[in-house]
C-alpha positions as CSV (number, residue, x, y, z in Angstrom):
1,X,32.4,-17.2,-0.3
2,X,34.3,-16.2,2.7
3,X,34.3,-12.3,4.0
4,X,37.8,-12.2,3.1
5,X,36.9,-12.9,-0.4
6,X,33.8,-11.3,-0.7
7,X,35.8,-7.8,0.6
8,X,38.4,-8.4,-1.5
9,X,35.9,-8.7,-4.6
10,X,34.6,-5.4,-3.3
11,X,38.1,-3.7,-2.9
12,X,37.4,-2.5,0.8
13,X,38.7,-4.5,4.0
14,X,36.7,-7.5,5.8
15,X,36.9,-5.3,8.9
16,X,34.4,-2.6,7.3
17,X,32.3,-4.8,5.7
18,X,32.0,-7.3,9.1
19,X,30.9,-3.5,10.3
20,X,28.3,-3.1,8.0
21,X,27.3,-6.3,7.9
22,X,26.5,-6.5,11.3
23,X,25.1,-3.2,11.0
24,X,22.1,-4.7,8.8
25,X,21.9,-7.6,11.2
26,X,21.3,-5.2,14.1
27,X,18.8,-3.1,12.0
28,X,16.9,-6.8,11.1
29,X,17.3,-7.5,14.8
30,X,15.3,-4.2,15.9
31,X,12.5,-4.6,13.1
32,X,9.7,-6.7,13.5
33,X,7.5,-8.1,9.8
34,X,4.1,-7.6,8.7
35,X,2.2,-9.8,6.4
36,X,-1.1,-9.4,5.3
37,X,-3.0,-12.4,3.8
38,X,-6.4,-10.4,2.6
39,X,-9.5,-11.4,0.7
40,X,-9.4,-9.6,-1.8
41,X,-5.6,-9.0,-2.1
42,X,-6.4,-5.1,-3.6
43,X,-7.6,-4.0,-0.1
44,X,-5.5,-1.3,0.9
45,X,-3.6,-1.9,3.8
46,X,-3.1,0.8,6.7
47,X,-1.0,0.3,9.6
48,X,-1.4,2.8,12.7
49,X,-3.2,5.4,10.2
50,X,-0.8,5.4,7.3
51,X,-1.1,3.9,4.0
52,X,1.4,0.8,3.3
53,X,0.2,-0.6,0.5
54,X,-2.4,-3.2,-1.6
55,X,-2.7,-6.1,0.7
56,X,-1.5,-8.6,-2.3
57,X,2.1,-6.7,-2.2
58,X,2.2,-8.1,1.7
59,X,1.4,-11.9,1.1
60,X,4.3,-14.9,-0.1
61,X,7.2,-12.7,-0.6
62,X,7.2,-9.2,0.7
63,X,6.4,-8.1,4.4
64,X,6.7,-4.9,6.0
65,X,9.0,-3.6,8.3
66,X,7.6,-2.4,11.3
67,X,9.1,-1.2,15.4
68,X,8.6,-3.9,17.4
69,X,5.2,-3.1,19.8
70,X,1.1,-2.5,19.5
71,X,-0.1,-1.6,16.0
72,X,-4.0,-1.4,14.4
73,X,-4.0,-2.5,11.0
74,X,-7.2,-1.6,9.1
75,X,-7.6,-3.3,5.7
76,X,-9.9,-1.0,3.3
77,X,-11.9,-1.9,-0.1
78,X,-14.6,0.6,-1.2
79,X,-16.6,-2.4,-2.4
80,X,-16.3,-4.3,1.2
81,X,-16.7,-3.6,4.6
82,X,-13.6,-2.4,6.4
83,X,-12.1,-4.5,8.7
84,X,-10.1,-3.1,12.0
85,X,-7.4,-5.4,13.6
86,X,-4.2,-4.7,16.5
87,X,-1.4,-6.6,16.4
88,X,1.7,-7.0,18.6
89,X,4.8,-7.1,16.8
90,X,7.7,-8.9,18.2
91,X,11.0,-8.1,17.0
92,X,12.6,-10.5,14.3
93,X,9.4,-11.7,13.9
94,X,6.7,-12.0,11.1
95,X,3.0,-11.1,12.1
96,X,0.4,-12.5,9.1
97,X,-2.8,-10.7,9.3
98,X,-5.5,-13.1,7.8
99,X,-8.8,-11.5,7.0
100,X,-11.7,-12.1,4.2
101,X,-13.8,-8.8,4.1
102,X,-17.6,-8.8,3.6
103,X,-18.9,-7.7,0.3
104,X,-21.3,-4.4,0.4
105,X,-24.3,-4.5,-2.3
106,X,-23.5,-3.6,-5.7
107,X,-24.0,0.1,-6.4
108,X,-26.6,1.0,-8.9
109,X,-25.9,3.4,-12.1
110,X,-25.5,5.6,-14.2
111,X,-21.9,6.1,-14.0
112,X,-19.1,8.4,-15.0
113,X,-15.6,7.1,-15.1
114,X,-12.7,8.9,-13.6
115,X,-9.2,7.4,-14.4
116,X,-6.1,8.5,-12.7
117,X,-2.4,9.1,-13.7
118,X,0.6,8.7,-11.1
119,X,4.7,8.1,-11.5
120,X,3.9,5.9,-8.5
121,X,1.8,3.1,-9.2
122,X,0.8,2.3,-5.5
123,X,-0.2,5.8,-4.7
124,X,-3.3,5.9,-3.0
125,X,-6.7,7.2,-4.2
126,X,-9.1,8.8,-1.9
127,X,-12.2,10.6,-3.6
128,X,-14.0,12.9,-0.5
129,X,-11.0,11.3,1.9
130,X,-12.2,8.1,1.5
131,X,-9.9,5.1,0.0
132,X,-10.8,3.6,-3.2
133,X,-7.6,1.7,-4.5
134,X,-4.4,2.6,-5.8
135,X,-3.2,4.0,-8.8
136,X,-2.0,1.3,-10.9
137,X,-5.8,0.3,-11.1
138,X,-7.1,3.0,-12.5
139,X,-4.7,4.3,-14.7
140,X,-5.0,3.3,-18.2
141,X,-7.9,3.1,-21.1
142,X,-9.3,-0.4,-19.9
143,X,-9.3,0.5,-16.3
144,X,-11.3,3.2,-14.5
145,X,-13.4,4.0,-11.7
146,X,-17.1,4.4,-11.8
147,X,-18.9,7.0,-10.3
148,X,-22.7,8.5,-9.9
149,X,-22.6,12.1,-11.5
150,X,-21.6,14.7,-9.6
151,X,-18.6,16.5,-7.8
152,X,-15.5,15.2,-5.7
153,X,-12.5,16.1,-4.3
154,X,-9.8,13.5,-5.7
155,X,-6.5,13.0,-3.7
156,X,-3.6,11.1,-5.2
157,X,-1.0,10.1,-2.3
158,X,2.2,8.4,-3.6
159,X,3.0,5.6,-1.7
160,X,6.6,5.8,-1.3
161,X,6.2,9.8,-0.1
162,X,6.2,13.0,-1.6
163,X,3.7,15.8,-2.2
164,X,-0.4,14.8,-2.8
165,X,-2.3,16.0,-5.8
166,X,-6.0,17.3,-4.8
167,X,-8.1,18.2,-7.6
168,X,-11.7,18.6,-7.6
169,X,-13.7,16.9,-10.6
170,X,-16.9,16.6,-12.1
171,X,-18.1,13.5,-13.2
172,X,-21.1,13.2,-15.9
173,X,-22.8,10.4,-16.7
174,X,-21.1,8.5,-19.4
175,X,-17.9,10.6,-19.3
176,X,-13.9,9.4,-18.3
177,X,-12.2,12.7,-16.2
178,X,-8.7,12.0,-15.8
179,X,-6.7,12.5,-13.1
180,X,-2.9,13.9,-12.9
């Protein structure tokens, strides 16, 4: 469809949307991408210190827009080692961060379960300020987090901004505490 045709459709001139158009071009110009291929794919992503995302959400078809320049990317997983990476984005490029984390022994039990509750399913869950995964996978009756008895400090970050919930917990042996 021509811009002549495509403004008409919209009922505004070709002028203002050659404008905006080339606005967005300019934007994708500036930006530079961000892929992460991760083993395993619900290793939280952080890039310079802040929270992005589950690795998965950064594979085939999404990437992250990033200022072009020097960036560390550390990719975290309770269950794995963390792994600490820099990159140097170039603008209008894609950068794909490939990484398979090393698995840390298998924690031994009793457990407690804590579940959590979020609007924003890739909020962030840190118990003590450490990352253990985002909401979406622990947020319903089959899905939960196991824990040794005793008390944390549980902070729910939403991914896409906004205000943290903090709340401390005790967790017995045997018992789901739910998170809001």
């Amino acid at each position: 469809m021509s811009i002549n045709r495509l403004a008409k459709s919209a009922g505004i001139g070709a002028a203002t949307l050659l404008c905006a158009s080339s606005g967005l071009m300019a934007q994708a110009k500036d930006s530079a991408y961000l892929k992460a291929k991760v083993d395993p794919g619900r290793a939280g992503v952080f890039v310079d210190g802040k929270y992005v995302g589950p690795a998965a959400n950064f594979g085939a078809t999404r990437k992250y827009a990033l200022p072009p320049g020097h960036h560390e990317i550390k990719l975290v997983e309770p269950r794995y080692e963390e792994a600490t990476t820099t990159v140097d984005l170039t603008a209008g490029k894609t950068t794909v961060v490939t990484q398979s984390l090393k698995a840390l022994p298998v924690p031994k039990g009793p457990f407690g379960t804590l579940r959590t509750h979020s609007a924003d399913k890739y909020a962030a869950v840190y118990i003590n300020d450490k990352y253990y995964g985002h909401n979406d996978e622990f947020d319903n009756f089959a899905q939960g987090l196991l824990l040794p008895a005793g008390e944390y400090t549980v902070r729910i970050e939403p991914a896409a901004g906004g205000s943290p919930v903090t709340k401390k917990v005790q967790i017995e042996v045997g018992k789901t505490v739910i998170v809001q």
